[in-house]
N, C-alpha and C positions, 0 to 999 in steps of 0.2 A: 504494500500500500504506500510504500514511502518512495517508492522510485513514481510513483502513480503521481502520488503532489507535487514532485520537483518537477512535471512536465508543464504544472500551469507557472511555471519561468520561463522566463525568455531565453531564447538559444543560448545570447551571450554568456548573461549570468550560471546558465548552467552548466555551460562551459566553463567557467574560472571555478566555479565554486560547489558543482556536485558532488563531488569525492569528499568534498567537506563535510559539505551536509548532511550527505549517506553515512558517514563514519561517526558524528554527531547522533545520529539516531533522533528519536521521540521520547519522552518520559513514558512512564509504566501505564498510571491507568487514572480516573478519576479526575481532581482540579491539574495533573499536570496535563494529560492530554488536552484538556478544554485550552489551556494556556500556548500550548504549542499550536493549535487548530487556528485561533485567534491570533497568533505571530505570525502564523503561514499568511495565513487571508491579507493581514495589512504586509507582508512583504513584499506577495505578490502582486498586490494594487500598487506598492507602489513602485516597484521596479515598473511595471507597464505604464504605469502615467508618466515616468521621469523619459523612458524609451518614447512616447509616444509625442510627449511635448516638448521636447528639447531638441535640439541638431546635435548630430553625431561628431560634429565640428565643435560646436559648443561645450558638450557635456562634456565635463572634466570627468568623469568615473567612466568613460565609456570603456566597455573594453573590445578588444579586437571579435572578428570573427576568423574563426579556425577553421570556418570550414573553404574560406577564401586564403590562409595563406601557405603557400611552398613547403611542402616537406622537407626534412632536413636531407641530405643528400642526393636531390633531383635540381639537375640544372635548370638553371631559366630557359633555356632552349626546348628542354621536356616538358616541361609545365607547361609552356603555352602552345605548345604541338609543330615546334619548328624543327623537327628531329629531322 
């Protein structure tokens, strides 16, 4: 169920900081899960409003996308299919 909520993140964020958050886990049972359920909810409101109302140029937390950049040892010439 916990990989289930990291999906309502945004690519980016879930890219820097899934491992995190998966290794972090949820509390047990009772007021801690209401407390985490309620963390999730305003996180991911607000990663999506800061994504959605800011430029990618402006926002200072932005973070990259991985699924646009170069793997580490493939040339520029592979990557962009000039082999």
């Amino acid at each position: 169920m916990r990989r289930a909520l990291l999906w309502l993140y945004p690519y980016d964020f879930r890219a820097a900081f899934g491992a995190e958050m998966r290794a972090a886990g949820m509390c047990g049972a009772g007021q801690g899960l209401v407390r985490e359920l309620v963390g999730l909810a305003c996180g991911v409101a607000a990663e999506w409003f800061a994504k959605w109302t800011t430029d990618p140029v402006d926002r200072g937390r932005s973070l990259p996308d991985v699924r646009m950049m170069r793997p580490p040892g493939i040339t520029r010439a592979e990557w962009f299919g000039r082999v």
